[in-house]
C-alpha positions in Angstrom: -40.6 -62.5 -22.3 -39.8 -64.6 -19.0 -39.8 -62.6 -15.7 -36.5 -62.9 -15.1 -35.7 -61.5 -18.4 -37.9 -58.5 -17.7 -35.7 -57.8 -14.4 -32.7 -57.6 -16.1 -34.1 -55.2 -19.3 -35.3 -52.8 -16.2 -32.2 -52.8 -14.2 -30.4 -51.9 -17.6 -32.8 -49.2 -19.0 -32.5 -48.0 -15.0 -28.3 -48.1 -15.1 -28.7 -46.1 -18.7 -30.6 -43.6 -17.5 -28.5 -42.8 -14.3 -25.7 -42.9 -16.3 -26.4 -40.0 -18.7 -27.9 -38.4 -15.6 -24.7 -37.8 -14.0 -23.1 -37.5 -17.4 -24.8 -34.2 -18.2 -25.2 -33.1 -14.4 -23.3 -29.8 -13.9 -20.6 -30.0 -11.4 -20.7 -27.6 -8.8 -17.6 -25.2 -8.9 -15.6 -25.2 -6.4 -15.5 -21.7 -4.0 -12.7 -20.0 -2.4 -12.7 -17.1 -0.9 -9.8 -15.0 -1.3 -9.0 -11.4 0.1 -7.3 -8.2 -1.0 -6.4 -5.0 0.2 -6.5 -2.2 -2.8 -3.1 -1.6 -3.7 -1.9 -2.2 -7.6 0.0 -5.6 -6.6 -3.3 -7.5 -6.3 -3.9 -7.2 -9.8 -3.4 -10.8 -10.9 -6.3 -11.7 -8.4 -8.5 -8.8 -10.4 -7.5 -9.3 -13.7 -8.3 -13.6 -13.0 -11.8 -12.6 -11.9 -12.6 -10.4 -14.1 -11.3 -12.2 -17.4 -13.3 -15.5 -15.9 -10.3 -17.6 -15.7 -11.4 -18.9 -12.4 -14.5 -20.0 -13.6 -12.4 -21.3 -17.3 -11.2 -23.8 -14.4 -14.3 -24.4 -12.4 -14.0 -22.3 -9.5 -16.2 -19.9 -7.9 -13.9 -17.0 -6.7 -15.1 -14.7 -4.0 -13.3 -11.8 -3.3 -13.4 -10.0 -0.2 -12.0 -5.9 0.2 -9.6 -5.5 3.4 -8.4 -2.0 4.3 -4.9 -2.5 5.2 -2.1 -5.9 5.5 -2.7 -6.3 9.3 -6.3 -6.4 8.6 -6.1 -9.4 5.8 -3.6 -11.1 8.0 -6.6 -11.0 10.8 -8.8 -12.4 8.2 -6.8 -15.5 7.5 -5.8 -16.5 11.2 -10.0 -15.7 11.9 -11.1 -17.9 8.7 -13.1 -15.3 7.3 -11.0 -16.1 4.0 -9.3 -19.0 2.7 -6.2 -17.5 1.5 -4.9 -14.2 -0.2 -1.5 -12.7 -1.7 0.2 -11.2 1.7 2.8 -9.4 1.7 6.2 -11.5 2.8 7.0 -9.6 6.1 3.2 -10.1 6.9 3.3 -13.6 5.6 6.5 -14.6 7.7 5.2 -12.8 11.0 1.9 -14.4 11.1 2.5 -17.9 9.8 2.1 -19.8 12.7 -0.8 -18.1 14.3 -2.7 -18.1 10.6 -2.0 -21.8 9.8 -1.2 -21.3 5.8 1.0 -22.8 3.2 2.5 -20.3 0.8 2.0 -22.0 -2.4 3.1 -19.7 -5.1 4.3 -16.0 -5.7 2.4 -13.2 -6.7 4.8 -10.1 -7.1 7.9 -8.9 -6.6 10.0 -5.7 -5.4 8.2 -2.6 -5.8 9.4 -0.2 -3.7 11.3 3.6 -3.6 12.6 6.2 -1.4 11.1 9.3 -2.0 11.7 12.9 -0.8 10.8 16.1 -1.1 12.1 17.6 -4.9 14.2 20.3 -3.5 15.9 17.9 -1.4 16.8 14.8 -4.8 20.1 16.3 -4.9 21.3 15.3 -1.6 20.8 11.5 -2.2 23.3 10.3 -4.9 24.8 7.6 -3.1 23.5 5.5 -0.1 26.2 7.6 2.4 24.3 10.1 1.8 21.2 8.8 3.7 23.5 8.8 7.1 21.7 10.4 9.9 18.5 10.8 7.8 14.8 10.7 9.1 13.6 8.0 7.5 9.8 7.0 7.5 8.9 2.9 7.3 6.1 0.9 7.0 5.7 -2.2 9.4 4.6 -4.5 6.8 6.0 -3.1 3.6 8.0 -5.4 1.9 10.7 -3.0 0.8 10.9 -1.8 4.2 13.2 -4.6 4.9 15.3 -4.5 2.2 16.3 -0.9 2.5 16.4 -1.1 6.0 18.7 -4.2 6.1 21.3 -2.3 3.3 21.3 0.7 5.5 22.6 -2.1 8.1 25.2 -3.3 6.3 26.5 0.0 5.0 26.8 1.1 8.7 24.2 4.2 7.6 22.8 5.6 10.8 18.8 7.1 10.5 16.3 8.1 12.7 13.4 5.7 12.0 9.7 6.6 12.2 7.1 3.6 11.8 4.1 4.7 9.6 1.3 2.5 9.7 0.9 2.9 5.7 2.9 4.0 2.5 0.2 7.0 2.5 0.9 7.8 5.9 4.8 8.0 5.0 4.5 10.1 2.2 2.3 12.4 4.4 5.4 12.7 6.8 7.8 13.4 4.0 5.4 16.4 2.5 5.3 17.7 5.9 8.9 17.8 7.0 8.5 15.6 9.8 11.2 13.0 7.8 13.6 13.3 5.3 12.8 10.1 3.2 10.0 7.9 3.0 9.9 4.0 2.0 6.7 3.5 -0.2 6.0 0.8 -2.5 3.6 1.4 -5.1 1.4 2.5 -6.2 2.1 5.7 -3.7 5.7 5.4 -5.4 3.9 6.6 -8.3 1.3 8.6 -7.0 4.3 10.3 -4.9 5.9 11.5 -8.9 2.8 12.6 -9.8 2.0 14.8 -7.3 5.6 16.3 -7.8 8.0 14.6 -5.0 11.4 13.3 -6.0 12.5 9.2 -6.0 15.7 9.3 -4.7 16.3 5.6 -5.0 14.7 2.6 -5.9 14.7 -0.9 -4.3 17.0 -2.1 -7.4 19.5 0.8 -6.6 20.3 -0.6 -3.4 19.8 -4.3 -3.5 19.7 -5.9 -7.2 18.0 -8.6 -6.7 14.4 -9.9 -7.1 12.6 -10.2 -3.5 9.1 -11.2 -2.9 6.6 -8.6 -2.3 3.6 -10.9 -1.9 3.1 -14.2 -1.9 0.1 -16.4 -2.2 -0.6 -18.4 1.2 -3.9 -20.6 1.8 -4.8 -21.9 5.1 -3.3 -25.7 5.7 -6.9 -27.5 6.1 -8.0 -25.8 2.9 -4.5 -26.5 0.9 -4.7 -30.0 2.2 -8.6 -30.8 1.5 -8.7 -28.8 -1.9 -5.4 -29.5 -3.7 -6.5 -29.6 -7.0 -8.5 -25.9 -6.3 -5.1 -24.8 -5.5 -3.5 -26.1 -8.7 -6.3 -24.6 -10.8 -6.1 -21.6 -8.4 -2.8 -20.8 -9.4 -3.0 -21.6 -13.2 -5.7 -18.5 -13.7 -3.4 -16.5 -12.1 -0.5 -17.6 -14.4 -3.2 -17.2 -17.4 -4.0 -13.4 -15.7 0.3 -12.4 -15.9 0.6 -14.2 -19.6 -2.7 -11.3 -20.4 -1.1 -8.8 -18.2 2.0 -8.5 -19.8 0.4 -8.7 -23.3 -2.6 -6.7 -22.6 -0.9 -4.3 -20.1 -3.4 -0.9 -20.7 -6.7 -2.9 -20.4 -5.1 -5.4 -17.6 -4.9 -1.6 -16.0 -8.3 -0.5 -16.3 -9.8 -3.9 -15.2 -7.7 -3.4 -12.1 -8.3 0.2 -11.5 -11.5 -0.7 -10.7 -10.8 -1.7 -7.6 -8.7 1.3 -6.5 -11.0 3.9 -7.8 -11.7 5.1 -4.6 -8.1 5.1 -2.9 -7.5 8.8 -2.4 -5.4 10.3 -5.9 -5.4 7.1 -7.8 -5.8 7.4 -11.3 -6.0 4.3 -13.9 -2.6 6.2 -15.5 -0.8 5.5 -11.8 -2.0 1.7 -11.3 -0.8 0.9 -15.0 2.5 2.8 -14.2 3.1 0.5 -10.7 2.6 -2.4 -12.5 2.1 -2.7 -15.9 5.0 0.1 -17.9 8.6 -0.9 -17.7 10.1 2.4 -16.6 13.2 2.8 -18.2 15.4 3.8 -14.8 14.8 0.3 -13.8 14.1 -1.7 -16.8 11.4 -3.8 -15.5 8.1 -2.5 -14.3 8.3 -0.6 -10.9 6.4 -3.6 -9.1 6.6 -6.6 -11.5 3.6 -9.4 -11.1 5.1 -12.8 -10.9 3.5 -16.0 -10.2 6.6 -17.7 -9.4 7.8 -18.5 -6.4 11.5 -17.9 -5.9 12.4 -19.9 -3.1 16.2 -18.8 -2.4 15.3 -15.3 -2.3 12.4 -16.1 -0.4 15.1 -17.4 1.9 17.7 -15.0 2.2 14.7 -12.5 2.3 14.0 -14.2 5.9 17.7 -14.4 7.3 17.3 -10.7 6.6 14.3 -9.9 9.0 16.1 -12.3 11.6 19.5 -10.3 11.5 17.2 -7.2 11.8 15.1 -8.7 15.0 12.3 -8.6 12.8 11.6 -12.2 13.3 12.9 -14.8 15.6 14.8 -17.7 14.2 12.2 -19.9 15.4 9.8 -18.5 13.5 11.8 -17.8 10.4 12.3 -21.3 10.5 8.6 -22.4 10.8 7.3 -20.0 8.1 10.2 -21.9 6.0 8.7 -25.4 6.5 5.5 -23.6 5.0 7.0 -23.2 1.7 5.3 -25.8 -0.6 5.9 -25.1 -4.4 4.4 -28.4 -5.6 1.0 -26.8 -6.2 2.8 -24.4 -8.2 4.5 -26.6 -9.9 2.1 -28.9 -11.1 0.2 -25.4 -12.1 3.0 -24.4 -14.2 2.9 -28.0 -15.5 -0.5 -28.5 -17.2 
């Protein structure tokens, strides 16, 4: 065999071998960081990881434990995490100064006003919260909507800002307010430990309104968009298993509650799993989907009650991107 012709049979063996090389050479997953804070709405996020449908679509998913919503927010604007479900008032509040995209939806309503049992009577109709003491949480979601129907129905109240659901409900046992806004699961845990709902969010406003919402920070969205896409596809695979699996999509999540003060696995499968009947739709329904209009008329809400500037309603608004969602939903 010439020279030239033993050149080209070693360049060829050489391409061969390269080529199965990287044909059978694992590719690296691809890692996000997400956060949480334990409270039953996160339960997509838990019930993706634990199931391994981040890893079915090659990612590596860390999660990180945040004790309350101002403290997640924090994490995002620092860039200790690359995204997380936040709650919408959260979300809207902090957009600018945490540089995210919301790309998807995560949950919706969830929320109650709950009083002392002796006290259930009084509440039949919302003119009969005038001149109440009513406890609200800065960040809860349902804090707006109640508090923006109590607005419109020209319902006066004394308004005490709790720094969490828990701390409302505390108020409430004690007498130091009348009625308490609490989304779940302290809705629940509220029932169990025998105080009275006297309404719930669909009572007074019957219509879906985001709870949390899934936001990532820009530079990751815009360097990573297919991690977002496959991002948002476990979690649509974790609500299809959710909704037919709701008792063991409970347990799976309970374990990261199981040291929240009076939560049982019964309680986080009754805030977001059961349909309670009252309602007819679970207390705090999981939903990937992102419902833009509502999302919308959710923010003219905080701006008519100085909750949010127009300014910044409007630049959490340009923020909104459901393509990644879409194209999730898609394949």
């Amino acid at each position: 065999m010439k020279k030239w012709q033993l050149v080209v049979v070693a360049i060829a063996v050489v391409m061969v071998i390269v080529a199965t090389t990287l044909t059978v050479m694992p590719v690296a997953p691809r890692e996000v960081r997400v956060g949480y804070i334990p409270a039953a709405t996160y339960a997509l996020v838990w019930v993706a990881y634990e199931k391994g449908y981040f890893e079915e679509e090659g990612l590596k998913v860390t999660l990180k434990s945040y004790a309350g919503v101002g403290d997640l927010a924090t994490a995002i604007i620092k860039g200790e995490i690359d995204g997380a479900p936040l709650t919408a008032p959260a979300a809207v509040i902090f957009a600018e100064k945490g540089r995210y995209i919301i790309v998807g939806g995560n949950s919706i309503c969830g929320t109650a006003l709950v009083c002392k049992p002796e006290n259930a009577g009084k509440y039949r109709v919302v003119a009969d919260l005038d001149e109440v003491r009513l406890a609200g949480v800065r960040y809860v979601p349902g804090d707006t909507i109640i508090r923006y129907v109590l607005a419109k129905e020209n319902i006066s109240f004394k308004l005490t800002l709790c720094l969490s659901s828990a701390d409302g409900l505390t108020a409430c046992k004690k007498d130091m307010v009348d009625v308490a806004i609490v989304w779940e699961p302290f809705v629940s845990l509220a029932e169990q430990e025998g105080m009275a709902i006297a309404f719930w969010d669909k009572d007074l406003y019957d219509a879906p309104y985001p709870c949390c919402i899934q936001v990532f920070k820009e530079d990751f969205v815009r360097g990573n968009p297919d991690t977002v896409v496959r991002y948002l596809r476990a979690l649509i695979t974790a609500e299809k298993f959710c909704v037919e699996n709701p008792k063991e999509a409970a347990a799976l999540s309970f374990k990261y509650m199981s040291e929240v003060p009076g939560i049982s696995e019964e309680i986080v499968y009754r805030s977001v799993f059961w349909v309670d009947p009252r309602i007819d739709r679970p207390r705090n329904p999981l939903d990937t989907k992102l419902y833009v209009d509502y999302l919308k008329k959710y923010v003219e809400m905080m701006v008519e009650l100085e909750m949010v500037s127009k300014k910044d309603a409007a630049a959490f608004l340009a923020r909104v991107d459901s393509s990644y969602l879409q194209k999730a939903q898609a394949s």
